[in-house]
C-alpha positions in Angstrom: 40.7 40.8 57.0 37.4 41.1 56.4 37.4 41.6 53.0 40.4 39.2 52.4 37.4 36.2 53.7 34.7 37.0 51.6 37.1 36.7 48.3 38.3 33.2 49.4 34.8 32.3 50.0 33.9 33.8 46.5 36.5 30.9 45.3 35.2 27.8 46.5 32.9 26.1 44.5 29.1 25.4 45.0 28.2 23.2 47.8 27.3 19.2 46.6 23.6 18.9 47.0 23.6 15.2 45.9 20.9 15.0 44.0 21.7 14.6 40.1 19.1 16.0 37.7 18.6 13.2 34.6 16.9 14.4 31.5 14.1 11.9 30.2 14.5 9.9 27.4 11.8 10.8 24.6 8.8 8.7 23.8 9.0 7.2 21.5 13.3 7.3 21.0 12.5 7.6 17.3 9.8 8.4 15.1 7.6 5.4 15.5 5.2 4.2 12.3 3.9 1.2 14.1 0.8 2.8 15.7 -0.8 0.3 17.0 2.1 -1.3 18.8 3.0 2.5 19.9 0.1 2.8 21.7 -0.2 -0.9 23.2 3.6 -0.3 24.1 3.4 3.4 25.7 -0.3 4.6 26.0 -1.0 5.0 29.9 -4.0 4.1 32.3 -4.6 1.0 30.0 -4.9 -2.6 31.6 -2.7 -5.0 30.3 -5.8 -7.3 28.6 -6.0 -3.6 26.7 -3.0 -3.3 25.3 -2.8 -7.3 24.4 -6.5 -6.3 22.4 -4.2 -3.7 19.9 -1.2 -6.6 19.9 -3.9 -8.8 18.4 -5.2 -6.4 16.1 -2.0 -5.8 14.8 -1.0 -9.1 14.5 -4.0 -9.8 12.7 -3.5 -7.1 10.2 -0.3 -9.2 9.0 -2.5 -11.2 7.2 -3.5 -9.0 4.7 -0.3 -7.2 4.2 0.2 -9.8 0.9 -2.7 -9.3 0.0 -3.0 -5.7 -0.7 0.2 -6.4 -2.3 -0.8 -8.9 -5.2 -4.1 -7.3 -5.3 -3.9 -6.9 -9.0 -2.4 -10.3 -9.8 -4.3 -12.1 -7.6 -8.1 -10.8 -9.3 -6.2 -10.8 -12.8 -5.1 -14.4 -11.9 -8.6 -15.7 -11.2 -10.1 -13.4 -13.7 -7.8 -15.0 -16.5 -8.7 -18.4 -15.4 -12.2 -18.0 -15.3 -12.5 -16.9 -18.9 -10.0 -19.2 -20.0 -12.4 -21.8 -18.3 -15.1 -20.6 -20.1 -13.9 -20.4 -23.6 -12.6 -23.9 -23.4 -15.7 -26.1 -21.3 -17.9 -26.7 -24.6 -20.5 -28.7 -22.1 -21.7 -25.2 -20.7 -25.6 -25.3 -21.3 -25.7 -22.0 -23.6 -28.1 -19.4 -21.1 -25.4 -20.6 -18.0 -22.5 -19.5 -20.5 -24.0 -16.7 -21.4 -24.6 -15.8 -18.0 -21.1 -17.0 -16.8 -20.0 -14.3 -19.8 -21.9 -11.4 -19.0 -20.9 -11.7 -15.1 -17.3 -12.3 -16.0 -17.6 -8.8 -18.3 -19.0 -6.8 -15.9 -16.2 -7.8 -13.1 -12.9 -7.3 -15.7 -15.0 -4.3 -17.7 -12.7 -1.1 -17.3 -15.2 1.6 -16.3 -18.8 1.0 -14.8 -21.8 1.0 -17.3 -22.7 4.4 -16.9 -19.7 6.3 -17.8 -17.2 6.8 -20.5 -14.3 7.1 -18.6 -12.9 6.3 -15.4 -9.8 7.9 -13.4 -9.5 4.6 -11.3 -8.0 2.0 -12.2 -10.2 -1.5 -11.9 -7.6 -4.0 -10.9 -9.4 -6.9 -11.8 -9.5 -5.3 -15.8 -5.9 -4.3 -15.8 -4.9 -7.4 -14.2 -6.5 -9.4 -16.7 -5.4 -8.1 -19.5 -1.9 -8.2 -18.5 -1.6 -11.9 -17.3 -3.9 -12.1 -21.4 -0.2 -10.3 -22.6 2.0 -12.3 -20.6 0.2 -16.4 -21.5 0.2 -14.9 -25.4 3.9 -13.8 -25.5 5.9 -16.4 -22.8 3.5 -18.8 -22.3 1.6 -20.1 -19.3 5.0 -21.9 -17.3 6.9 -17.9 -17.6 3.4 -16.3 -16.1 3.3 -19.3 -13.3 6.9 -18.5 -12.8 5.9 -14.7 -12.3 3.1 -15.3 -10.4 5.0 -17.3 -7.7 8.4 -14.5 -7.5 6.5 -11.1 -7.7 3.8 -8.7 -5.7 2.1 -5.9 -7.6 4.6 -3.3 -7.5 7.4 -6.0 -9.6 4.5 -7.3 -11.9 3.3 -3.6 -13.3 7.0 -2.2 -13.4 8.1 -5.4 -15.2 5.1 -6.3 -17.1 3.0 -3.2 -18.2 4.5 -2.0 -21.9 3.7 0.9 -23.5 1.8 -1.2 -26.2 -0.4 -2.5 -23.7 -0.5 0.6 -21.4 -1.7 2.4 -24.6 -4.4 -0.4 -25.3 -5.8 -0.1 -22.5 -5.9 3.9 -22.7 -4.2 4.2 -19.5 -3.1 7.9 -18.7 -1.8 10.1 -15.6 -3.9 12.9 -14.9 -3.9 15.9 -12.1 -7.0 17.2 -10.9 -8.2 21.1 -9.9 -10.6 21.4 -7.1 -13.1 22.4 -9.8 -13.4 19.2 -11.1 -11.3 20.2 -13.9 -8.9 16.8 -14.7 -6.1 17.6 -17.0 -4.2 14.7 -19.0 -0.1 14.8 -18.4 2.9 13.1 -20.4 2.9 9.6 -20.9 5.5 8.8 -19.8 5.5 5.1 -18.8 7.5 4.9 -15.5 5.4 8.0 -14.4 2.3 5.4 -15.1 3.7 2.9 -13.0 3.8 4.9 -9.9 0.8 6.7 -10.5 -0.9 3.0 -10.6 1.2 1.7 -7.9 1.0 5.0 -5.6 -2.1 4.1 -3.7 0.1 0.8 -3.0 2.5 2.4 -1.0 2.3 1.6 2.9 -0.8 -0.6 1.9 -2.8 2.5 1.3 -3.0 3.7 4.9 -2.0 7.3 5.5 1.5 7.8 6.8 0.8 8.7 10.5 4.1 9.0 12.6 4.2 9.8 16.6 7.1 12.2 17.4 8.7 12.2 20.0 8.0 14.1 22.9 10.4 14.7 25.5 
């Protein structure tokens, strides 16, 4: 009888205790690029005129998002138009030309005095000389009409040739920890990301937070 008790017992199933365990949703749901609004969103023990200081930083740092991304047409731009300016106002006094020149050299030059090559690219040079290209073969309405409909990354896949990328000497290179620099194929799409690499989420390293359960 005994016995016959504890098996029915053994049966039943486990008393309701009513509380129901819920597992925590991760922070942040998703991997989460937006660091600053991350933080101003989820970081604890900060006061709310805190977190609205990192809203307006990142709000601010909208502005410059086009900017980084018609760097190089933007200093060719000017750079074009101040030479062009130059070559054509005849009522310069001659020392403020020359002086006009020799600043306007040094700005669009593509390596700095001192040296004989350079492994960076000067946007201000390569800009130049490519808006030079683009007035020469389609005239100035086609470059107006580029200027207004692309950023950087459009203007160097579209615009750079190989004639002009070899002008200008442009090459990819990979560099050993020894200072060694090695020259690879020219290939010219491989030259268009290699110039436009450093573009890539504005130039900021790309810093996630995970998240954590």
């Amino acid at each position: 009888m005994l016995s016959g008790s504890a098996s029915r017992l053994s049966s039943l199933p486990p008393p309701c205790t009513g509380i129901e365990i819920k597992k925590r949703a991760p922070i942040p749901p998703h991997s989460e690029r937006d660091l600053l609004w991350f933080i101003a969103n989820y970081a604890p023990e900060m006061e709310a005129w805190e977190r609205d200081i990192f809203l307006a930083v990142r709000e601010e740092s909208f502005y410059f998002y086009p900017v980084f991304a018609t760097q190089i047409m933007n200093e060719g731009w000017a750079s074009y138009w101040h030479a062009r300016l130059l070559r054509e106002a005849s009522f310069i006094p001659q020392q403020a030309y020359l002086d006009a020149i020799k600043c306007h050299s040094d700005v669009v030059r593509p390596v700095a005095a001192e040296q004989q090559v350079a492994l960076n690219i000067n946007p201000y040079h390569l800009g130049f000389s490519m808006w030079e290209k683009i007035v020469e073969s389609q005239g100035l309405d086609a470059a107006r009409a580029i200027m207004e409909q692309d950023d950087d990354f459009g203007f160097i896949r579209n615009h750079l040739t190989r004639d002009l990328a070899d002008e200008l000497g442009l090459f990819r290179f990979s560099a050993r920890n020894d200072g060694q620099v090695k020259v690879l194929e020219t290939d010219l799409n491989g030259l268009h990301e290699a110039v436009l690499s450093p573009k890539y989420n504005f130039g900021a390293p790309m810093v996630f937070g995970q998240p954590h359960p």
